[in-house]
N, C-alpha and C positions, 0 to 999 in steps of 0.2 A: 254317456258315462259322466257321473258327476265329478266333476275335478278336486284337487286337493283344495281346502281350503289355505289361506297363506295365514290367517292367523286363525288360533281354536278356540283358546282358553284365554276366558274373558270374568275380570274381575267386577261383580255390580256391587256399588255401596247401596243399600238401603232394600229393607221390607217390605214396603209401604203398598203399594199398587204399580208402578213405571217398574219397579226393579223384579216383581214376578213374573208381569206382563213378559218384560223382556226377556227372563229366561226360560218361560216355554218356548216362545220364538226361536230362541236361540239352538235350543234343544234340538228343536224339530227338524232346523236345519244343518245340524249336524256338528254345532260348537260345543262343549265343554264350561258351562256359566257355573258360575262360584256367588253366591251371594253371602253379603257381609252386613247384619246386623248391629248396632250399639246398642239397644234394648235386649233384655232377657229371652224375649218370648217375641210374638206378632202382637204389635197395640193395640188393644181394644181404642174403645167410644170412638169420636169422631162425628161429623155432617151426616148428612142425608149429599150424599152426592149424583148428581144429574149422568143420566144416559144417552145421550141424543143424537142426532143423524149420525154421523161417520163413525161415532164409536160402539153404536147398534150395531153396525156391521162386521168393524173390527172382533166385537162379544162373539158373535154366531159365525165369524171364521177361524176364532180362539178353542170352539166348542161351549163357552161358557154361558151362553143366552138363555138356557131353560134354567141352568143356576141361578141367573140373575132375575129371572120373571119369578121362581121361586122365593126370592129373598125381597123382594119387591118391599116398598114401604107402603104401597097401597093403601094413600094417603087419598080421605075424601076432601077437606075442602080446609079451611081457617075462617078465623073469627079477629077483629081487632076489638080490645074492652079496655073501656077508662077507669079510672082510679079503684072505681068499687067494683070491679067484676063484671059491671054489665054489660052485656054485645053494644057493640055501635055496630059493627056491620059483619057479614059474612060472604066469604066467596067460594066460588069451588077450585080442588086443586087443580086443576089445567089452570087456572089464569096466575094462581101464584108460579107456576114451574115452568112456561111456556110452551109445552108438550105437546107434540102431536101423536097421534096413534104411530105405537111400535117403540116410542121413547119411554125411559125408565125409572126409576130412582132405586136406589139401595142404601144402607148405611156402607159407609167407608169400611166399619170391621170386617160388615160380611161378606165386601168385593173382596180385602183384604184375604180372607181364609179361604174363600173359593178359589184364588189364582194360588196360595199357598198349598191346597188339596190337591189342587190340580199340578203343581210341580216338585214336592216336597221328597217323590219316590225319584224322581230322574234329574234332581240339582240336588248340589251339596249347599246346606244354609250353614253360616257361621254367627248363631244367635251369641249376645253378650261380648262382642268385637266390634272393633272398629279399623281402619288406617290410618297407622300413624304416620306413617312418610312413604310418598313415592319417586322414584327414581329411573325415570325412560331413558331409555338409548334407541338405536335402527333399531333395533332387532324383539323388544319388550322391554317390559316394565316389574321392576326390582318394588316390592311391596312388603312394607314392614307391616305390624299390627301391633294394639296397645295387650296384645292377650297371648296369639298363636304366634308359632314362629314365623320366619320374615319366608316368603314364597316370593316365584317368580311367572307370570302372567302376559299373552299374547297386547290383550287391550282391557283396558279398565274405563266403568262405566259408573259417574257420578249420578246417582239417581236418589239420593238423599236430602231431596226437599230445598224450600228456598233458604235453609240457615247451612246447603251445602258443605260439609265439612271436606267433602272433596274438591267441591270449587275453590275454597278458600288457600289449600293446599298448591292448585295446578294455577289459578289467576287473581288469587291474591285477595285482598280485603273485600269482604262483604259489602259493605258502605260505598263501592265501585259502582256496583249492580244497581241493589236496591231501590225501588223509589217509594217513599209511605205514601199514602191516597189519602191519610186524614182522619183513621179511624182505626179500631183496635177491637174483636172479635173473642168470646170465649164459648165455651161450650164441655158439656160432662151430664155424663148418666146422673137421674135424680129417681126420687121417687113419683109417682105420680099422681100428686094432691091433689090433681083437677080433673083427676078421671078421666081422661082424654083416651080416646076411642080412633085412631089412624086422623086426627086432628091437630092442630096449629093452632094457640093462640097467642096473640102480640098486642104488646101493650109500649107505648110511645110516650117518651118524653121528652123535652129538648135537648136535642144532640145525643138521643140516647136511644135504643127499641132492645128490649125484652122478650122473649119470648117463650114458651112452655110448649112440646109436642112430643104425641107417642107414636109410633109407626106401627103398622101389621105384625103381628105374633109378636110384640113386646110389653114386658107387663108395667116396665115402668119408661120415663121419661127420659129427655135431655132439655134440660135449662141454656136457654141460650141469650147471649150479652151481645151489645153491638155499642160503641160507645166513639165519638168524635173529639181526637183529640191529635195537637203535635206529637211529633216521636218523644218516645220517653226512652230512659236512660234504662234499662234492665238487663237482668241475663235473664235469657229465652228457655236454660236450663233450670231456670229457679222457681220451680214449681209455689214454695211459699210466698218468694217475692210476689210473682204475679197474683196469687188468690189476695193479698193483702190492696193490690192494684185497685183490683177489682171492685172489693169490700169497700175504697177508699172514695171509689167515684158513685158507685151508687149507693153509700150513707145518707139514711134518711128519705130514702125513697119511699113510695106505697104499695098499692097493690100487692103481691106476691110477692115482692122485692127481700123484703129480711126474709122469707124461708126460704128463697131461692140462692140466697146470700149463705145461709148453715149449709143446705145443698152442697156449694161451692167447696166450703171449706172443709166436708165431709169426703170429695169428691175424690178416687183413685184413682179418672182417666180426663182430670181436669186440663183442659188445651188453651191455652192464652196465646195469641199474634197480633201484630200488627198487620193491617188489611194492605199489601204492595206488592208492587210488581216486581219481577228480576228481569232486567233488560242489559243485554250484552250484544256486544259485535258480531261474537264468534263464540260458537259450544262449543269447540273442541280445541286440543293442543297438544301435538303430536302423536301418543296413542290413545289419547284419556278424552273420553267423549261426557257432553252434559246431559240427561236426559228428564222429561218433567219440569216440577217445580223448580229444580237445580238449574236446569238451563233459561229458563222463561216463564216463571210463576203470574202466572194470572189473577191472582187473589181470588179468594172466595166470593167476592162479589161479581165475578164473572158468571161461574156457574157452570165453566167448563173444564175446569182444571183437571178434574180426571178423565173427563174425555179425551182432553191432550193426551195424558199419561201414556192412556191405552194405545192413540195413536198414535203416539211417538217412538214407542216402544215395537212397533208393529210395523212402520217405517224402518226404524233404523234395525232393524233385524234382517227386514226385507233386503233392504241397502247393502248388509256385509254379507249377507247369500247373492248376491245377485254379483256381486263385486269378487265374491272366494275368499273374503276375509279379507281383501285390501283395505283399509281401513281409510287410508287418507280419500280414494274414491268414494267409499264407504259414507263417510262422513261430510264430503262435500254434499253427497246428492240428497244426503237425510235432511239439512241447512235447508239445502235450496226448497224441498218439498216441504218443509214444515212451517217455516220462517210468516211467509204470505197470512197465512192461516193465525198465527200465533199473535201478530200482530194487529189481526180486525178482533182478535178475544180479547187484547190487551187494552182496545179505546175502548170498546164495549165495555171493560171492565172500570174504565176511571169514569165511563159516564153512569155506571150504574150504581157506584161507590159514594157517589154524590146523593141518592137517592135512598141512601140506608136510612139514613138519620134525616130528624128536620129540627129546624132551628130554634125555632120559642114557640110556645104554646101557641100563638093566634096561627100560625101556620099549622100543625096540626091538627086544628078547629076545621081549618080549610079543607088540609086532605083528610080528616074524616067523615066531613059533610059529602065531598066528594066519593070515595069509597062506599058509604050508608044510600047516593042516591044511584050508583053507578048500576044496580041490579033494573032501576025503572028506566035509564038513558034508551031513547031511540038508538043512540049511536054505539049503544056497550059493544056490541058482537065487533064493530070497528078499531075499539079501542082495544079488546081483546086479540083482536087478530096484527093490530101495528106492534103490538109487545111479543106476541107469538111468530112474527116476518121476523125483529131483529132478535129474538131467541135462535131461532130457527137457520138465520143466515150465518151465527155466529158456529152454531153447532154444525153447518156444513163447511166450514172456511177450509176445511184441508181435505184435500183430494189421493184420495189412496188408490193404488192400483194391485194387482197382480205379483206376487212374486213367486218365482218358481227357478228352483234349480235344479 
């Protein structure tokens, strides 16, 4: 006989991917999840984000793996091209994604609507809110909102990204956590000037890479930016701030550069960050748990950020069924199983964070000679598979088991 749970009703901040994930979970096991948006709607644009070992699993015990092989970006290969457009080299997509058979890719919108489809009839969302103050005792958590009236909640779950507005709330200044890696990221729908066909192409400059790609069943593109620089002074809300950023480091550039640059400023799901990590002692405090990016953001240069999501969301579900809602048990054992795991994606990600950008042009001469002869090396299949072991070892770092109540 299934026992009462001790807590039910569980507040998540955030849309995004971790915060739906978590409350199908939730659902299934018989809590009561409340999700709480600050945007209008579900975000468009976004990455191409990676599927791979343990969170394949997580997908096809979610039910969601035939949605996800569906929405597939079904990307054949990339190309790198110097000033004037020309190929310098081409490779296929297994070596840019590290993939093995059964691994994935999707756009971020389209994980996003499918875990949305999938929970939208059996959770309450609260699009165009947010939390403005929370207030725990023993027993729950007293939660006000910038919109609805003020409600009161078993446990609350910060799953609202690495600018966490609910970390900031329950531990305090951002600037604790954070660590920049040295670089700074954007990305937004464009049109598709290059005719690109489930193709990638990238174009390098010092301290800088560009890039243009269209994914399966999309008619047009995303322009994407990767630029190295110290932390800069911005609000992360200031959409025009940051396009002006933008605009400001790559003046003057070539190739594609100024149309990709109108793109930008055209652009109504333009995403500007700086590439870092969020690294903390402890995700939780007293009923208020971190989940995702909020608790341990990997940057985008890892490559697994939404595989965490998934499984962290999957864990810690499992965690407060397996516990009947005790939350502090709850939460210790999600820590301990997730942490290990978190931490081999975190070096992986400053060592590969290093490798977005390269320095002055003769280095780039280097590795595009490199890259142009890497198709004729005796040794490619070797150098293919050292990049696909530490892909591959990072995407299985966390170990998921069973949960059943």
């Amino acid at each position: 006989m299934t026992k009462q749970l001790a807590s039910k009703t569980v507040l998540i901040s955030g849309a995004s991917i971790a915060g739906p994930a978590l409350a199908l979970w939730l659902h299934r096991y018989g809590f009561t999840p409340t999700v709480v948006e600050r945007a209008p709607q579900l975000r468009p644009g976004g990455y191409k984000v990676d599927l791979r070992g343990v969170s394949i699993d997580v997908c096809e015990r979610m039910g969601i793996l035939d949605d996800v092989r569906r929405a597939s970006t079904d990307m054949r290969g990339g190309s790198y091209v110097d000033d004037t457009g020309a190929t310098i080299a081409e490779l296929p997509a297994a070596f840019f994604g590290g993939r093995v058979d059964g691994d994935d890719e999707v756009m971020r919108g389209d994980l996003a609507r499918i875990l949305h489809e999938r929970t939208r009839h059996d959770v309450e969302y609260l699009f165009g809110d947010s939390i403005a103050s929370l207030s725990g005792d023993a027993d729950g958590v007293d939660v006000t909102f910038e919109n609805g009236p003020p409600r009161r909640f078993d446990l609350v779950v910060g799953a609202d990204g690495m600018h966490s507005h609910t970390r900031r709330l329950v531990f305090g200044d951002e600037r604790r956590f954070r660590r920049h890696l040295g670089a700074y990221i954007s990305i937004f729908t464009a049109p598709n000037d290059l005719d690109l066909d489930r193709w990638e192409t990238y174009h390098a400059l010092p301290d800088k890479l560009v890039c243009a790609y269209s994914s399966g069943g999309e008619t047009r593109a995303k322009n994407l930016f990767v630029f190295g620089s110290p932390e800069l002074s911005y609000d992360h809300r200031d959409v025009a701030q940051q396009k002006k950023i933008l605009a400001d480091v790559f003046a003057g550039d070539g190739w594609e550069i100024p149309a990709m640059l109108n793109n930008a400023a055209a652009a109504d799901d333009f995403y500007f960050d700086s590439i870092s990590l969020i690294e903390m002692d402890r995700w939780s405090k007293g009923r208020v748990v971190l989940l995702g990016d909020a608790a341990h953001c990997t940057s985008p240069s890892s490559g697994q950020g939404t595989g965490l999501a998934l499984t962290g969301a999957y864990i810690l579900a499992g965690e407060l069924a397996a516990a009947n809602g005790d939350h502090a048990v709850a939460y210790e054992r999600y820590e301990r199983e997730m942490r290990p795991g978190v931490e081999v994606n975190q070096r992986f990600a400053e060592r590969f964070a290093k490798e977005m950008t390269v320095s002055s042009k003769g280095r780039i001469r280097m590795r595009m000679a490199l890259v142009r002869m890497l198709p004729y090396m005796p040794w490619k299949n070797l150098i293919a598979k050292k990049i696909t072991e530490d892909v591959q070892k990072a995407a299985h770092a966390v170990q998921i088991r069973d949960y059943a109540r």
